[in-house]
C-alpha beads as a LAMMPS data file, in Angstrom:
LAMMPS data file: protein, C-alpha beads

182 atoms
181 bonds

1 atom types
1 bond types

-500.0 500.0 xlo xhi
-500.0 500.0 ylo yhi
-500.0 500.0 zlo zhi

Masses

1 110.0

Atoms # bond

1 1 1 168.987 74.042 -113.507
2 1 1 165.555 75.627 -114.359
3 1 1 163.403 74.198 -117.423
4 1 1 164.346 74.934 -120.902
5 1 1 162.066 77.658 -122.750
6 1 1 161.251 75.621 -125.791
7 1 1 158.448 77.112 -128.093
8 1 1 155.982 74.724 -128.640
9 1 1 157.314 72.996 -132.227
10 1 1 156.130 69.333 -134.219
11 1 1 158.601 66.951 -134.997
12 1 1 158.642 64.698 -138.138
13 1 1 160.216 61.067 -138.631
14 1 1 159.713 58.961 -141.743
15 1 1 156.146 58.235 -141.366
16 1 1 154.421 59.526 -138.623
17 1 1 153.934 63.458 -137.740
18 1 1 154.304 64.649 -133.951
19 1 1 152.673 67.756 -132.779
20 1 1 152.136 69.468 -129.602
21 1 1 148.859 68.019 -127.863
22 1 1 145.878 70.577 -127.727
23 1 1 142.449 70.540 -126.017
24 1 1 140.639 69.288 -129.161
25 1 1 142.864 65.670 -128.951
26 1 1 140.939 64.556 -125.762
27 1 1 137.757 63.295 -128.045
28 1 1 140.882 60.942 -129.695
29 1 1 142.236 59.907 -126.545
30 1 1 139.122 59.187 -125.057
31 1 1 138.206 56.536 -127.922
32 1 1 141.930 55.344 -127.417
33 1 1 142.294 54.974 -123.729
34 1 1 138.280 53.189 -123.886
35 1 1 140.102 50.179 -125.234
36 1 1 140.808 47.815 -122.478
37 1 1 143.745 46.378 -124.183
38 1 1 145.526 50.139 -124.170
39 1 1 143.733 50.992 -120.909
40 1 1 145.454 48.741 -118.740
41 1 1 148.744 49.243 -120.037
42 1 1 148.277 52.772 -118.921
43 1 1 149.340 52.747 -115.280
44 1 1 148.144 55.787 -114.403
45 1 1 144.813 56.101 -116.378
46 1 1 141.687 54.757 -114.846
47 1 1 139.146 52.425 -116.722
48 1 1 136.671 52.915 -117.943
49 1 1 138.274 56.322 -118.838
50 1 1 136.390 59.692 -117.772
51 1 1 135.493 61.856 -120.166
52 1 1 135.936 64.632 -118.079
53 1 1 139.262 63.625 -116.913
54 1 1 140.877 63.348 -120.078
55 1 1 139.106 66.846 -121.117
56 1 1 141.232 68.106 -117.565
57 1 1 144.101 66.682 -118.907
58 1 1 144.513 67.730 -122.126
59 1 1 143.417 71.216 -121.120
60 1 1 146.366 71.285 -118.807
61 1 1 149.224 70.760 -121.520
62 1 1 149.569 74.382 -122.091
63 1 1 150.526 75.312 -119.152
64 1 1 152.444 71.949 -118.765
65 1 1 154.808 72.874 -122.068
66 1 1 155.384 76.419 -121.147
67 1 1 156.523 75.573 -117.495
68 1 1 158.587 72.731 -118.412
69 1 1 156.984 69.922 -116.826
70 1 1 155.838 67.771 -119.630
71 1 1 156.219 67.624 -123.224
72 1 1 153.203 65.819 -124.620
73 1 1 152.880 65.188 -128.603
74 1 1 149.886 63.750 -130.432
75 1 1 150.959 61.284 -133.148
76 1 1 149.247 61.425 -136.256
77 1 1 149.677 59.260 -139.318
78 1 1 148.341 60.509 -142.432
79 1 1 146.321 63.144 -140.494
80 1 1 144.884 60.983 -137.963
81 1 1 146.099 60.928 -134.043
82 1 1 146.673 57.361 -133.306
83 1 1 148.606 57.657 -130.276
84 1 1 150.909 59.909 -128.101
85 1 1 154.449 60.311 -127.089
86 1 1 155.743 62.354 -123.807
87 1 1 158.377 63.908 -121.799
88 1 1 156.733 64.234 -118.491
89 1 1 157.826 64.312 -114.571
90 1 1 160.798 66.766 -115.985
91 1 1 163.180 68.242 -113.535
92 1 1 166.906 68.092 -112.328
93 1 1 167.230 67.405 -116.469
94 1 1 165.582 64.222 -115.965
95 1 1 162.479 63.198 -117.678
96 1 1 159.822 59.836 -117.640
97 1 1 159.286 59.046 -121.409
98 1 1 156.074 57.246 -122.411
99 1 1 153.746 56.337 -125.109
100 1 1 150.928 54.575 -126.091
101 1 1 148.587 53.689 -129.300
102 1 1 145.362 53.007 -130.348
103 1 1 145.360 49.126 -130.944
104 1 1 145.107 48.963 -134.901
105 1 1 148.339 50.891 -134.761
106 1 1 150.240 48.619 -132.899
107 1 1 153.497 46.167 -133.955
108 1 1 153.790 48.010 -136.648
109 1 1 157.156 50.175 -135.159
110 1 1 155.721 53.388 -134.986
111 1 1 156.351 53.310 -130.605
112 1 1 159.632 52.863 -131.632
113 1 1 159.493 55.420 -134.333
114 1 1 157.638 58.389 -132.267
115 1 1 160.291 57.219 -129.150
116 1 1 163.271 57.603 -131.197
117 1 1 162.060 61.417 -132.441
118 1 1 161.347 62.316 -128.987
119 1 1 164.395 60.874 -127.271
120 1 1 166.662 63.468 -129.720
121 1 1 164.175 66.071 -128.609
122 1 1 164.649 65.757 -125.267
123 1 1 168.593 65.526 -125.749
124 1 1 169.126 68.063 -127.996
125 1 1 166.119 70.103 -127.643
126 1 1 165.388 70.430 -123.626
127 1 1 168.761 69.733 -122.876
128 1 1 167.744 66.467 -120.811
129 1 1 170.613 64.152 -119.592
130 1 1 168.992 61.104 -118.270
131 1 1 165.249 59.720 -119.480
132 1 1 163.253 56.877 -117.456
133 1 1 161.044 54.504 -118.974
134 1 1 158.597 51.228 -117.591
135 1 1 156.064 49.360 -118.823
136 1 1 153.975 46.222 -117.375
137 1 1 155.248 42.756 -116.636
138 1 1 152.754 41.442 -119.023
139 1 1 153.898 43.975 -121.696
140 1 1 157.003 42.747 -123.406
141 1 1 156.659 44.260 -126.559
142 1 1 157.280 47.730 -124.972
143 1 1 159.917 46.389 -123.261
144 1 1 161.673 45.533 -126.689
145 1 1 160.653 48.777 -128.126
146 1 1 162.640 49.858 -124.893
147 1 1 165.702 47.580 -125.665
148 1 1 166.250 48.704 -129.224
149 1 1 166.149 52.246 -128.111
150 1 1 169.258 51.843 -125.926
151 1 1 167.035 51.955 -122.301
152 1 1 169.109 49.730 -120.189
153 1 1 167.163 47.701 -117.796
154 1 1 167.147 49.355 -114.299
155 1 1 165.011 47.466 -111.736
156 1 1 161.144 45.587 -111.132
157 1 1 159.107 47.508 -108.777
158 1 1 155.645 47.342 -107.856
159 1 1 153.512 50.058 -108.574
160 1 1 149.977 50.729 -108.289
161 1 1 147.639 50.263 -111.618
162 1 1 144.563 52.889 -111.274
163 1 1 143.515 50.867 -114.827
164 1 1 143.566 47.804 -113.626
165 1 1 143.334 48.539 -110.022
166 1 1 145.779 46.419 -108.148
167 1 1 149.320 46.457 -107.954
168 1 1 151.549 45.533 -110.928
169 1 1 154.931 44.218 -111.569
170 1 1 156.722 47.568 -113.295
171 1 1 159.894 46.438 -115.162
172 1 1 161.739 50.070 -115.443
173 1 1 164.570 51.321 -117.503
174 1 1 166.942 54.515 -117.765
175 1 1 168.644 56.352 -120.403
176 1 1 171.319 58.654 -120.195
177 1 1 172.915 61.015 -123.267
178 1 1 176.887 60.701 -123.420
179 1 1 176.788 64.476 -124.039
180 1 1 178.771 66.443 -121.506
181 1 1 176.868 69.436 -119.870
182 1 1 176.187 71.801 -121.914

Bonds

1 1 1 2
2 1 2 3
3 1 3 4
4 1 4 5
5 1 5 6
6 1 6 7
7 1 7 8
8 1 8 9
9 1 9 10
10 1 10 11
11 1 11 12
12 1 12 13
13 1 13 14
14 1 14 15
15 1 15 16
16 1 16 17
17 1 17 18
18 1 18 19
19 1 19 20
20 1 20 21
21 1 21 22
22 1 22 23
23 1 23 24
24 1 24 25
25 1 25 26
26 1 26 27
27 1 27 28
28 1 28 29
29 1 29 30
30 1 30 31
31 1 31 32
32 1 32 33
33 1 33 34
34 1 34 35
35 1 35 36
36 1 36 37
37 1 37 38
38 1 38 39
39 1 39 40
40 1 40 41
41 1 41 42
42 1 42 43
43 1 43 44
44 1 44 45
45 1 45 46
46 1 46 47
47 1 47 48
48 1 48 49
49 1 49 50
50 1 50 51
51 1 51 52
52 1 52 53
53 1 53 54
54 1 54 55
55 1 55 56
56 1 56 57
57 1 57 58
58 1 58 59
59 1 59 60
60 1 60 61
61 1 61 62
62 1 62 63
63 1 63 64
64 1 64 65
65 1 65 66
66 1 66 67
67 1 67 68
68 1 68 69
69 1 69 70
70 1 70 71
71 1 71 72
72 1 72 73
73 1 73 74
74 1 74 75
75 1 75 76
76 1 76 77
77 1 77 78
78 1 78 79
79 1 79 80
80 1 80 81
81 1 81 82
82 1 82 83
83 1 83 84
84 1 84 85
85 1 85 86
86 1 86 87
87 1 87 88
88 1 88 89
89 1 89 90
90 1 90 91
91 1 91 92
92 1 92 93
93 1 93 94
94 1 94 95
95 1 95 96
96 1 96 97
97 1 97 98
98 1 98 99
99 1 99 100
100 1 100 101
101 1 101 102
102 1 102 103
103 1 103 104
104 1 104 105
105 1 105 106
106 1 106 107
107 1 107 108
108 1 108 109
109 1 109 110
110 1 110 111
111 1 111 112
112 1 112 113
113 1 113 114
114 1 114 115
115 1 115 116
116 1 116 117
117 1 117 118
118 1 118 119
119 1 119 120
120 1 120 121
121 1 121 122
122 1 122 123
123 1 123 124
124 1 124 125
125 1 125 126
126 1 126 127
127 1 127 128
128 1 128 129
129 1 129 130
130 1 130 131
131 1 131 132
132 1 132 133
133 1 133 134
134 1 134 135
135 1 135 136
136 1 136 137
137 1 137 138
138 1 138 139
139 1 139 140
140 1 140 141
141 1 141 142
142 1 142 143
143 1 143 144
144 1 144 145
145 1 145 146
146 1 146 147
147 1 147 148
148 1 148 149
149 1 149 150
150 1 150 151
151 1 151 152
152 1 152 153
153 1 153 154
154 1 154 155
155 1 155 156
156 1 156 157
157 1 157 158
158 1 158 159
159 1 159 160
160 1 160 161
161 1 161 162
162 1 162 163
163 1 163 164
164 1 164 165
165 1 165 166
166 1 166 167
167 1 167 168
168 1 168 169
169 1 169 170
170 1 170 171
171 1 171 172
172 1 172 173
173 1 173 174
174 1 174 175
175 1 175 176
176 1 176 177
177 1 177 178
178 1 178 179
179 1 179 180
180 1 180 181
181 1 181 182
């Protein structure tokens, strides 16, 4: 199956406001990601973060939501981006689901909150049947966020941490929607 045309749209949930990530968010992310407590959570993120890199990134979400290959949402509470939440590695109706938030934001249930929003939109909205999740050994609390989503635990790997550079214990999970193919 090919990717879903879906227009570019922001999704609400109680408290926090999801949009589509634009060019303009990498300044945010930067000052995010430059926090070594969120920076080496981020597996695939170096540290200290590039300035440049991020700019590259976040100019590259475009084209990354119009071919179907990642749906990336800044987070904003009360008008501020204080995180994001993403659909990314899609194909075969298969996505990796991630997040992550500047440090004053966290334990406060808005991973869970953005998570939850985004898991419908990938059901219901890109038609996705099965999402993938990890985070860190040393990061339980996503792992709960994970748990009281529904993720069901699916192996420990090791992957490679650009942030921390070395290899990590990854503790990964899957999701799958009991909606027949549509």
């Amino acid at each position: 199956m090919t990717a879903v045309d879906i227009a570019p749209r922001s999704l609400q949930t109680e408290r926090l406001f999801l949009r589509p990530t634009c060019s303009s968010d990498a300044g945010r992310a930067f000052d995010i990601q430059s926090d070594w407590e969120v920076a080496r959570m981020l597996r695939t993120s170096s540290f200290p973060p590039s300035r440049e890199e991020v700019g590259a990134w976040f100019a590259d979400h475009v084209r990354q939501w119009k071919s179907g290959e990642a749906y990336r949402f800044a987070v904003e509470l009360e008008g501020q981006m204080i995180g994001m939440a993403y659909l990314d590695a899609i194909a075969d109706r298969e996505a990796n689901l991630g997040y992550w938030f500047d440090r004053a934001h966290w334990r406060q249930g808005y991973a869970f909150e953005a998570a939850q929003a985004l898991i419908l939109f990938a059901f219901n909205d890109a038609l996705l049947l099965k999402l993938r999740a990890g985070h860190a050994y040393d990061n339980p609390a996503s792992g709960r966020v994970l748990a009281k989503l529904g993720f069901n635990p699916l192996d420990v790997v090791q992957r490679d941490s650009l942030s921390r550079g070395e290899t990590i214990k990854q503790h990964r999970y899957v999701l799958e929607t009991d909606v027949e193919l549509r």
